[in-house]
N, C-alpha and C positions, 0 to 999 in steps of 0.2 A: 613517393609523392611528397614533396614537401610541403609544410606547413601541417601535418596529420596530426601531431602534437597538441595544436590548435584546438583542434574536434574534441580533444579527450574531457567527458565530463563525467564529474563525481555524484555519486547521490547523495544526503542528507545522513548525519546520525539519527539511531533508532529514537524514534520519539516513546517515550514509557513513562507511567509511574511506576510507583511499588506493588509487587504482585501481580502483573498483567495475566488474565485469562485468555484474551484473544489476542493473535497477532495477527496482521495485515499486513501485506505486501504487494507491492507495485511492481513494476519493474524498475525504471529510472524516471526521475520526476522530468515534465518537458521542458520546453524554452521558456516562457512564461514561469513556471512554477520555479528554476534553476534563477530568473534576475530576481526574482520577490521572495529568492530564498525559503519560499515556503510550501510547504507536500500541497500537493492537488494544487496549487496558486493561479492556475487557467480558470479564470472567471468562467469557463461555460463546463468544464469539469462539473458532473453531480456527486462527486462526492461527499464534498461537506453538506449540501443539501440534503444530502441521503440520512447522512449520521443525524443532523438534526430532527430532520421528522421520524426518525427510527426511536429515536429517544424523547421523541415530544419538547423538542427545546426551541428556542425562537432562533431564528436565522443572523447569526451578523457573520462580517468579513476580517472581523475583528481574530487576529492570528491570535493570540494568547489565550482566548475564551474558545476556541474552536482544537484547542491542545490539551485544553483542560476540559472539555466535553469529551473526549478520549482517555484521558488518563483517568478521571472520575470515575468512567466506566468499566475500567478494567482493560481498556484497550489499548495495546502497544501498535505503531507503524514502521512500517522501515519498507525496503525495497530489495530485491533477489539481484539484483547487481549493481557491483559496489563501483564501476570504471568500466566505458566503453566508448565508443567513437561511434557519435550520430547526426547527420545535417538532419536539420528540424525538429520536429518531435514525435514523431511515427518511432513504434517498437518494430518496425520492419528492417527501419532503417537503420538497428540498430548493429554494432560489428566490431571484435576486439573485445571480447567480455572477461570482465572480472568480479566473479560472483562473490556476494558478500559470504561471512564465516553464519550461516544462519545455524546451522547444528551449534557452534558456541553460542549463539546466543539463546538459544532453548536451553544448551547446560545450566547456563548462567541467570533463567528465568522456569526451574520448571513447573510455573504456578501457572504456562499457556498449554490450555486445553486442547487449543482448537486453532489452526491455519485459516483464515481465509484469504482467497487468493485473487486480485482485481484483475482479470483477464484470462483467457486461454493464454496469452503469451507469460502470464507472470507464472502460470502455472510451468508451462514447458522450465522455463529460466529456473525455476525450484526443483524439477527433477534432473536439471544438470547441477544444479547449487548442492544438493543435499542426496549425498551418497548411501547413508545410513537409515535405517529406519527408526524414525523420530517419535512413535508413539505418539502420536497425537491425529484428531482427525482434522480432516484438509477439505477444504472447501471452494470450488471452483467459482468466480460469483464473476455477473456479467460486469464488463470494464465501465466505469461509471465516465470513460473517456468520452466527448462527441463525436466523436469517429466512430460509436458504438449505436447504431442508428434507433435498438431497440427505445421502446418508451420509456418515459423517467417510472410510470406507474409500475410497469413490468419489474426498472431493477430494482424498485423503491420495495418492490414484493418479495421478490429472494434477497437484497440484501439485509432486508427486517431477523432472517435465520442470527445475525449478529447479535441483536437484542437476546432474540428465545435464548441465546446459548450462554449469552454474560449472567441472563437470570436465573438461568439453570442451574450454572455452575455456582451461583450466590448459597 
């Protein structure tokens, strides 16, 4: 088919400070999120919503204060594949996968406690990404996507487990 070349898009470098305790992972960030350059950048995305009120911080859209309410917190993000071929932004429609090196980058960070994982799909994508066992616990949490019909209250509920666990691990 030509023009398939076209489709092929990249995910983001891992976003971290020093010492991250949690890591996050998506699978590939969508259309929206891919021109604004920025993780979760779909305005109806709950994720940064979520991070905020998890942490008690006041809401902006502002990318550089929304990187550094992650890194403050010990939380590093990245996504379980590194290059794929997908029209739109559905993880369904995802095909042609190349999973990121996420085993090196636990070598090279082993200050992450604890996986959490934004979807049943980023979870699958992680147990074909990572071969080895990674000594760390993993955590399934509902996709903070709109495509995810549950309520914001419901994932605002299991994803709060982020907090208890960066404080835990303090």
């Amino acid at each position: 088919m030509s023009g398939d070349k076209d489709k092929i898009i990249r995910c983001f470098a891992p976003l971290k400070g020093k010492s991250p305790k949690v890591l996050i992972l998506g699978t590939m960030p969508g259309g929206a999120a891919l021109m604004k350059k920025e993780y979760y950048g779909y305005e109806h995305n709950a994720f940064w919503k979520i991070m905020f009120d998890i942490f008690e911080a006041s809401f902006t859209t502002d990318y550089e204060i929304r990187k550094n309410l992650l890194k403050n917190n010990g939380i590093a993000l990245w996504d379980t594949i590194a290059s794929c071929e997908r029209e739109g932004s559905s993880d369904t429609a995802i095909k042609n996968i190349v999973y990121n090196n996420i085993e090196g980058f636990l070598k090279d960070n082993k200050s992450v406690k604890a996986i959490f994982l934004n979807s049943k799909f980023a979870y699958k994508a992680f147990t074909r990404a990572v071969k080895n066992d990674i000594e760390r616990q993993i955590f399934v949490m509902p996709s903070t996507s709109p495509a995810n019909t549950v309520k914001y209250e419901k994932k605002l509920e299991q994803w709060a487990k982020v907090k208890e666990f960066v404080n835990k691990s303090n």
